[in-house]
Backbone as a printed PyTorch tensor [residue, N CA C, xyz], in Angstrom:
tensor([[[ -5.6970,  -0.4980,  14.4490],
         [ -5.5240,  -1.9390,  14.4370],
         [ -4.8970,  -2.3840,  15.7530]],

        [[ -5.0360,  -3.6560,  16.0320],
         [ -4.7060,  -4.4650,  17.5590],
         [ -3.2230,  -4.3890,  17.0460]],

        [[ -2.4680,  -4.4600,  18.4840],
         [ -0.8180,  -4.8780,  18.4810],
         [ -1.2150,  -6.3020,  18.9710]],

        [[ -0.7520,  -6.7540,  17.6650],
         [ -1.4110,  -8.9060,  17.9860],
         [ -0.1500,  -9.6430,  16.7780]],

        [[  0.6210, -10.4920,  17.2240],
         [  1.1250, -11.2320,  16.1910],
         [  2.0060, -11.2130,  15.1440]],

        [[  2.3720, -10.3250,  14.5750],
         [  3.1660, -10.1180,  13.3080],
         [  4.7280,  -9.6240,  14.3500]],

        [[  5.5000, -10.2660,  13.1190],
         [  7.1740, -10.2850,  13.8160],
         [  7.1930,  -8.3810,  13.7320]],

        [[  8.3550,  -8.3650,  13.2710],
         [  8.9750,  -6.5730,  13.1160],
         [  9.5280,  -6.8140,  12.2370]],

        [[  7.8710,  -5.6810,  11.3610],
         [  8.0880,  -6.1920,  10.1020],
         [  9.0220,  -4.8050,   9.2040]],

        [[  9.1240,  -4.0570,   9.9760],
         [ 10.4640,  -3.1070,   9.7990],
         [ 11.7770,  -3.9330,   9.1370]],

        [[ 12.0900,  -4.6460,   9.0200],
         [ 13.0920,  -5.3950,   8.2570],
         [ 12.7010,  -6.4140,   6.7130]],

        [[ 11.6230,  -6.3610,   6.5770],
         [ 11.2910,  -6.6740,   5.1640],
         [ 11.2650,  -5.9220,   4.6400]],

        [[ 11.7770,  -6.3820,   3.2110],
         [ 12.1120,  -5.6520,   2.1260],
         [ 11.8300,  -6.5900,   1.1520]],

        [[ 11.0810,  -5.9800,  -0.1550],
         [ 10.7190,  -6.7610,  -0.8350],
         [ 11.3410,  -5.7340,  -2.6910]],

        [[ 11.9590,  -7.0020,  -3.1850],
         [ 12.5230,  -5.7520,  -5.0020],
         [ 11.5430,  -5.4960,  -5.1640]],

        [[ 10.1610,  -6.0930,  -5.4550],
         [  9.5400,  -4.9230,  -6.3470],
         [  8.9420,  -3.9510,  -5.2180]],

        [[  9.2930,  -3.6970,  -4.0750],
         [  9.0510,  -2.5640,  -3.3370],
         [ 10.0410,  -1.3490,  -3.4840]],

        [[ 10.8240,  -1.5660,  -4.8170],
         [ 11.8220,  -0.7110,  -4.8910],
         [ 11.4610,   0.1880,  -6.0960]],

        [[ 10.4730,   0.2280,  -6.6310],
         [  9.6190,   1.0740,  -7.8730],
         [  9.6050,   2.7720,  -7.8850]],

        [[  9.5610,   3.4950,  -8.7250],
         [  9.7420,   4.8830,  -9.2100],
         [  8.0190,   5.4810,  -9.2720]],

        [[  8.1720,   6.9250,  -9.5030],
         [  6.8290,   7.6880,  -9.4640],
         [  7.0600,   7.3860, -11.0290]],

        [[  8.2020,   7.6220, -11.6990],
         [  7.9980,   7.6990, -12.8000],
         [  7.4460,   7.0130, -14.1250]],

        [[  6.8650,   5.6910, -13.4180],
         [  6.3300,   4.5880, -14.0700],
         [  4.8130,   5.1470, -13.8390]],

        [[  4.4060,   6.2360, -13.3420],
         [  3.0530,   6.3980, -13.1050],
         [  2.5950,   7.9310, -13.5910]],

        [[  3.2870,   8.5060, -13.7760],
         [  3.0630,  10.1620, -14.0910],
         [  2.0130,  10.0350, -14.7180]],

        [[  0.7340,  10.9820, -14.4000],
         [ -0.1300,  11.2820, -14.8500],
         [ -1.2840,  10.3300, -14.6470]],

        [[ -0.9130,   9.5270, -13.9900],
         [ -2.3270,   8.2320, -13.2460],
         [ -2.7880,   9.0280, -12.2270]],

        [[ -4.0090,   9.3500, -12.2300],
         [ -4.4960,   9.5930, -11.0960],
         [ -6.0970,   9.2450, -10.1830]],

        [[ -6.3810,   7.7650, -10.8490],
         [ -7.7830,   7.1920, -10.5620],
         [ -7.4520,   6.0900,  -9.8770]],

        [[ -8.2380,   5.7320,  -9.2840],
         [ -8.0150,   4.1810,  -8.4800],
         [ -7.9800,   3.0420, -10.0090]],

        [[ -8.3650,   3.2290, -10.8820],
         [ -8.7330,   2.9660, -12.0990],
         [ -7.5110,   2.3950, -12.7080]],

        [[ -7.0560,   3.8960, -12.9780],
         [ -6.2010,   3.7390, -13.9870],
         [ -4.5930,   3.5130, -12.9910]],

        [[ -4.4310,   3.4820, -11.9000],
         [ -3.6070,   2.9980, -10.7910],
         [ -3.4970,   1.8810, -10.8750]],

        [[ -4.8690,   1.1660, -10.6070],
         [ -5.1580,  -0.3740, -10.8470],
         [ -4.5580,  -0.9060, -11.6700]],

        [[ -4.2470,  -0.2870, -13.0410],
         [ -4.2290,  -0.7240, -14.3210],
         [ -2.4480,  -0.8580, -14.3840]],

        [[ -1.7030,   0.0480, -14.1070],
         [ -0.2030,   0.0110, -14.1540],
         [  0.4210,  -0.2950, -12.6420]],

        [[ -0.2300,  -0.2090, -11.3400],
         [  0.6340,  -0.6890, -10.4970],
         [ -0.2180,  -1.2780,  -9.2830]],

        [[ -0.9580,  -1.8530,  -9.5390],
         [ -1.6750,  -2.7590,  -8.2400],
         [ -1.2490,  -3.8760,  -7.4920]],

        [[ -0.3670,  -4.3650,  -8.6040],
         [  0.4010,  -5.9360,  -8.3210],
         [  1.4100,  -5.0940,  -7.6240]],

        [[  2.1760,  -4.0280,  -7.8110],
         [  3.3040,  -3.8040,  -6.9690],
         [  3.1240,  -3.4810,  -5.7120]],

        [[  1.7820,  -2.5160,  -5.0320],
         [  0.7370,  -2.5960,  -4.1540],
         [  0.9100,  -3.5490,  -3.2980]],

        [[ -0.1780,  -4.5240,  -3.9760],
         [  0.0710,  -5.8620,  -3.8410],
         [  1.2060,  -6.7320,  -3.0440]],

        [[  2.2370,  -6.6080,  -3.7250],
         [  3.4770,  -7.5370,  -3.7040],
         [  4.5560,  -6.8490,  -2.3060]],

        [[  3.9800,  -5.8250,  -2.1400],
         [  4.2400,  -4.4610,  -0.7380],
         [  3.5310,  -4.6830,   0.4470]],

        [[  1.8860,  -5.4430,  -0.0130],
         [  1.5780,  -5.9140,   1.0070],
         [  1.8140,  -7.2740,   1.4800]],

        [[  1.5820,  -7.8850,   0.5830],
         [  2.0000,  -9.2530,   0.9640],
         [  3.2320,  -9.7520,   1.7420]],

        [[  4.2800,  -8.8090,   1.5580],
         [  6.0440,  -8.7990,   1.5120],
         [  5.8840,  -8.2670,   3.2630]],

        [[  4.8910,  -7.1670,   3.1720],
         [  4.7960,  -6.9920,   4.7830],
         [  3.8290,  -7.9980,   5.6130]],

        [[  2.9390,  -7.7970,   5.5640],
         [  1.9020,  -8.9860,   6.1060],
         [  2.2590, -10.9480,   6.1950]],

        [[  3.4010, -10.9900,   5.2500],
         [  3.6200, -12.0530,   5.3750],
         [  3.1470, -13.4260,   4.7350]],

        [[  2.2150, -12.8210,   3.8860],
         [  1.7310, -14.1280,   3.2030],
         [  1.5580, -14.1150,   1.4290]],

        [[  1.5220, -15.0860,   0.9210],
         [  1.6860, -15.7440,  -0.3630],
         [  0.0190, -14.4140,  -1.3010]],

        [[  0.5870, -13.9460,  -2.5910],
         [  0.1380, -13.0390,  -2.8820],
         [ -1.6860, -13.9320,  -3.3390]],

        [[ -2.0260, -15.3060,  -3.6750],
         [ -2.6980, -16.0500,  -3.7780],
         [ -4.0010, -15.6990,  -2.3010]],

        [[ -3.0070, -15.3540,  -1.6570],
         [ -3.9380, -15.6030,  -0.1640],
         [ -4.5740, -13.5950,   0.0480]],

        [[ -4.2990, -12.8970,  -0.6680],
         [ -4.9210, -11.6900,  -0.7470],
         [ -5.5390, -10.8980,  -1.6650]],

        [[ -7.0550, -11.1590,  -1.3060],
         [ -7.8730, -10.4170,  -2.5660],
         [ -8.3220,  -9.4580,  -2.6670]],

        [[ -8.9050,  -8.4600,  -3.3110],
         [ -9.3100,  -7.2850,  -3.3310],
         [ -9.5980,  -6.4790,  -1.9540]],

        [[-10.7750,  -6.9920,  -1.7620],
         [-11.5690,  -7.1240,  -0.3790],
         [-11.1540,  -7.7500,   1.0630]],

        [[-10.1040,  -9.0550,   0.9550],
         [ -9.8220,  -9.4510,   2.0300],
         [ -9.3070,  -8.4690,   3.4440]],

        [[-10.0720,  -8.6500,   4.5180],
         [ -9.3580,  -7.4860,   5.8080],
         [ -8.1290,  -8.2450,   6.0110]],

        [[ -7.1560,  -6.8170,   6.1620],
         [ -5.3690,  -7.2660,   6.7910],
         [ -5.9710,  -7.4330,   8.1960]],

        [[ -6.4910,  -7.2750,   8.9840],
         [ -6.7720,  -7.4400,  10.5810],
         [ -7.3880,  -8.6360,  10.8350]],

        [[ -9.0240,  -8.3010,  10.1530],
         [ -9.2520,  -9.3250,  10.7910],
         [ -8.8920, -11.1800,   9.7300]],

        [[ -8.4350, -10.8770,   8.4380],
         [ -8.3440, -12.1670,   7.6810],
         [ -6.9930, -12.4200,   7.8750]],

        [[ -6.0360, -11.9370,   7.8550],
         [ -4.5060, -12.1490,   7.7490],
         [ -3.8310, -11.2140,   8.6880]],

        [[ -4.2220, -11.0120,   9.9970],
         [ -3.7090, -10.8720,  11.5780],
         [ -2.6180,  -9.6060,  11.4270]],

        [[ -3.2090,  -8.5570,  10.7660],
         [ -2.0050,  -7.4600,  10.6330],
         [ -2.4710,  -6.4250,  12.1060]],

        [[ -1.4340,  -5.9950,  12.2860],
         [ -1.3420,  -5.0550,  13.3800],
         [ -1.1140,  -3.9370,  13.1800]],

        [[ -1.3550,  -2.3450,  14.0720],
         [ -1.1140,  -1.5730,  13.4980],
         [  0.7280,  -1.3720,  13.1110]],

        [[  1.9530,  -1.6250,  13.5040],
         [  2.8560,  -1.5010,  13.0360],
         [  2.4930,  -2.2090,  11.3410]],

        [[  2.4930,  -3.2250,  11.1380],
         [  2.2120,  -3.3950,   9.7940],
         [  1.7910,  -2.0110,   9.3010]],

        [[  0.4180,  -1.5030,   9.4860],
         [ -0.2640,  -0.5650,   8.6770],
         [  1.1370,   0.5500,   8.4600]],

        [[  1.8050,   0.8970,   9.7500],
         [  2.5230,   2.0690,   9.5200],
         [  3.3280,   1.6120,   8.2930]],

        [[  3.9550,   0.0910,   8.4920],
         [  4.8410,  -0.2840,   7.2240],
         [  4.4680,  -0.1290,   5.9700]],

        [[  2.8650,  -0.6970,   5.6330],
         [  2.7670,  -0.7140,   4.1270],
         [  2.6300,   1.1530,   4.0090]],

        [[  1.6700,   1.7160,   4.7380],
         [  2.2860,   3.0290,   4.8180],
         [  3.4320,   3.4370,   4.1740]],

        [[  4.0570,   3.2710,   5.1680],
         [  5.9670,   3.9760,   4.7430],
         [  6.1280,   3.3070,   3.1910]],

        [[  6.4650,   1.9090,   2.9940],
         [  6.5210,   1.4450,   1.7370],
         [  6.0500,   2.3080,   0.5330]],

        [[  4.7550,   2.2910,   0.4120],
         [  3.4960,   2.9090,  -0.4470],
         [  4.7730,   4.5080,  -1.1040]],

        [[  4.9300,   5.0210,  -0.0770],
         [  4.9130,   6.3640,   0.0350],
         [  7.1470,   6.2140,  -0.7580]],

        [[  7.3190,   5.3850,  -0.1050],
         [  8.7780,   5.2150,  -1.3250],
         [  8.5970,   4.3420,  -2.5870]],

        [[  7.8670,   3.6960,  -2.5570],
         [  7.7360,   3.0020,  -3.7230],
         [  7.2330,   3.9710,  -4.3570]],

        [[  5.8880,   4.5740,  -4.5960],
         [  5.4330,   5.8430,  -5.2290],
         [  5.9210,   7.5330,  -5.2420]],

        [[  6.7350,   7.7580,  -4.0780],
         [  7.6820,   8.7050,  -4.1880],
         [  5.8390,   9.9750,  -3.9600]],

        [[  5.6670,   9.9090,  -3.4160],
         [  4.1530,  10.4390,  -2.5710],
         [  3.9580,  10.3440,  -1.1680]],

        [[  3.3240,  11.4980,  -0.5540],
         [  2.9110,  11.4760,   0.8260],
         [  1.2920,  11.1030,   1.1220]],

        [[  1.5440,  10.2130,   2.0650],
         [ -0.1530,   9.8100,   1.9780],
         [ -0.2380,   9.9980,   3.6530]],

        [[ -0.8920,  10.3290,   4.2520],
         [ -1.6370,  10.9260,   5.2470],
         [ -1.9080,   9.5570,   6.6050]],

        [[ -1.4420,   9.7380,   7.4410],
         [ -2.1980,   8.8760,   8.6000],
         [ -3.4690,   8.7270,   8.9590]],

        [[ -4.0110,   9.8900,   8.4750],
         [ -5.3730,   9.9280,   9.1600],
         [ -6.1850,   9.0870,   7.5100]],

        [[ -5.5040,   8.7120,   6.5070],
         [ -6.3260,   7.6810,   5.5450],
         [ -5.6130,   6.4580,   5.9520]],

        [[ -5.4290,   5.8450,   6.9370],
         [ -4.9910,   4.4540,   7.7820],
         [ -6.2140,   3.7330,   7.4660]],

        [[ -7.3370,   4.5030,   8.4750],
         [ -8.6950,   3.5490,   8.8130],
         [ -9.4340,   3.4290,   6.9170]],

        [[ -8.8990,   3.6400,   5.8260],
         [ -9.5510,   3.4890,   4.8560],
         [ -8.6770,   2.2070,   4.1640]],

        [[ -7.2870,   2.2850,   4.6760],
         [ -6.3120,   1.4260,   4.1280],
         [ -6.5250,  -0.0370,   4.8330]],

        [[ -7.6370,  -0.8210,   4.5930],
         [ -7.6700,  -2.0020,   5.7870],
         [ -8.4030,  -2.9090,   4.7050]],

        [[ -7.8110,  -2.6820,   3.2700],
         [ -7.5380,  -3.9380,   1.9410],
         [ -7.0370,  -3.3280,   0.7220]],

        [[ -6.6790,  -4.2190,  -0.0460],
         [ -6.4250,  -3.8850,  -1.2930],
         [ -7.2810,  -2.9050,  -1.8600]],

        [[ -8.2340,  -2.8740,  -1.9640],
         [ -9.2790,  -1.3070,  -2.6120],
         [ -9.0350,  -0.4670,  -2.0390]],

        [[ -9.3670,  -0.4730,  -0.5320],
         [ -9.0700,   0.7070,  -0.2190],
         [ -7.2960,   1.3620,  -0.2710]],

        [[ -6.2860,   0.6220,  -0.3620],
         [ -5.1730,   1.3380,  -0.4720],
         [ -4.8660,   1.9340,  -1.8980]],

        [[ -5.6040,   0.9720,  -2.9230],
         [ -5.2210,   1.1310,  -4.6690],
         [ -5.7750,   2.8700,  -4.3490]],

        [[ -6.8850,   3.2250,  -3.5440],
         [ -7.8800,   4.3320,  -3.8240],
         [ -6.8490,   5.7480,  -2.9970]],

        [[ -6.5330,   5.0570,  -1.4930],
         [ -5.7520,   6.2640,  -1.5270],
         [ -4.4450,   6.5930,  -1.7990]],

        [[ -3.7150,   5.5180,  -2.7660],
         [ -2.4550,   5.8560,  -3.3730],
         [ -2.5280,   6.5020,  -4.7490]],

        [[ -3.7840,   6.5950,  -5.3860],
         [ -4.3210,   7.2710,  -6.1660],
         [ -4.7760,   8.7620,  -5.5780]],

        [[ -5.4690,   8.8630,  -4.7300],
         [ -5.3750,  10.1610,  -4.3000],
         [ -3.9540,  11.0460,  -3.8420]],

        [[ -3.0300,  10.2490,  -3.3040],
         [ -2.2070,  10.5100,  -3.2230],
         [ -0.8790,  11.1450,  -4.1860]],

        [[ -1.1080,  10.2550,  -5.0810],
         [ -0.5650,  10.6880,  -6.7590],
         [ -1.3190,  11.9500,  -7.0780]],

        [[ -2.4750,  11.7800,  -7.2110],
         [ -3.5180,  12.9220,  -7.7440],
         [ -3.1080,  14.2720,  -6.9230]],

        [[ -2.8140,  14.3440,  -5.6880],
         [ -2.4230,  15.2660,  -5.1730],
         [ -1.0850,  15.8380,  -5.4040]],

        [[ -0.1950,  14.9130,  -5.6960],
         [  1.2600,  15.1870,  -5.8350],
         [  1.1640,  15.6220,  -6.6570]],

        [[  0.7910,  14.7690,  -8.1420],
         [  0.9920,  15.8420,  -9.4550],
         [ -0.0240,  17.2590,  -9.3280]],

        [[ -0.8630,  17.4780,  -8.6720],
         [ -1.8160,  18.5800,  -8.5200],
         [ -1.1260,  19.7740,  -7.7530]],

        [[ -0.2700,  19.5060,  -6.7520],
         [  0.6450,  20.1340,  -6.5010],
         [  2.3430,  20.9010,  -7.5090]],

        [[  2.0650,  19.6660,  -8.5710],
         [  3.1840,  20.3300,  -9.1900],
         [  4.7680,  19.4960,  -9.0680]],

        [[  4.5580,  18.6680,  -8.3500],
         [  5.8140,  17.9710,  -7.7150],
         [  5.8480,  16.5760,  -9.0020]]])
């Protein structure tokens, strides 16, 4: 993503970005992810990106619809990964560029953690 526009967004913090793995044990589909924590997702991106949760839909691009940069990406990144208490990978960035695609790899991400045993 372009370095274009967004403050430093390293200092937002949003409560419901403050969520447990343990509200999710044993989810491991974009599906069934969807189903118990998408709005918190959601409310992680919005809280970083900066805008009203109304203004982001499934599909909408953080780049090119709502001017995110790559620091953003690293943020909802980092977020994702404490809110869910999971490691998710840099190199699934270029898949993370909307709501589907992040619901999909924070689900893989889970899927891996509990597959690991952790």
């Amino acid at each position: 993503m372009a370095e274009a526009g967004l403050p430093d967004v390293g200092t937002h913090k949003s409560a419901t970005c403050q969520g447990s793995f343990a509200s999710i044990v044993g989810m491991t589909t974009a599906n069934e992810l969807a189903a118990v924590d998408r709005a918190k997702i959601k409310d992680i991106v919005c809280d970083i990106l900066e805008i009203e949760p109304d203004e982001l839909t499934d599909t909408s691009l953080f780049k090119e619809e709502h001017d995110a940069d790559s620091m953003a990406a690293i943020e909802i990144l980092s977020q994702l990964e404490r809110a869910f208490g999971a490691d998710i990978d840099q190199a699934d960035l270029p898949r993370m560029v909307h709501l589907d695609g992040i619901v999909a790899v924070v689900a893989e991400a889970l899927a891996a953690r509990s597959a690991d045993g952790n």
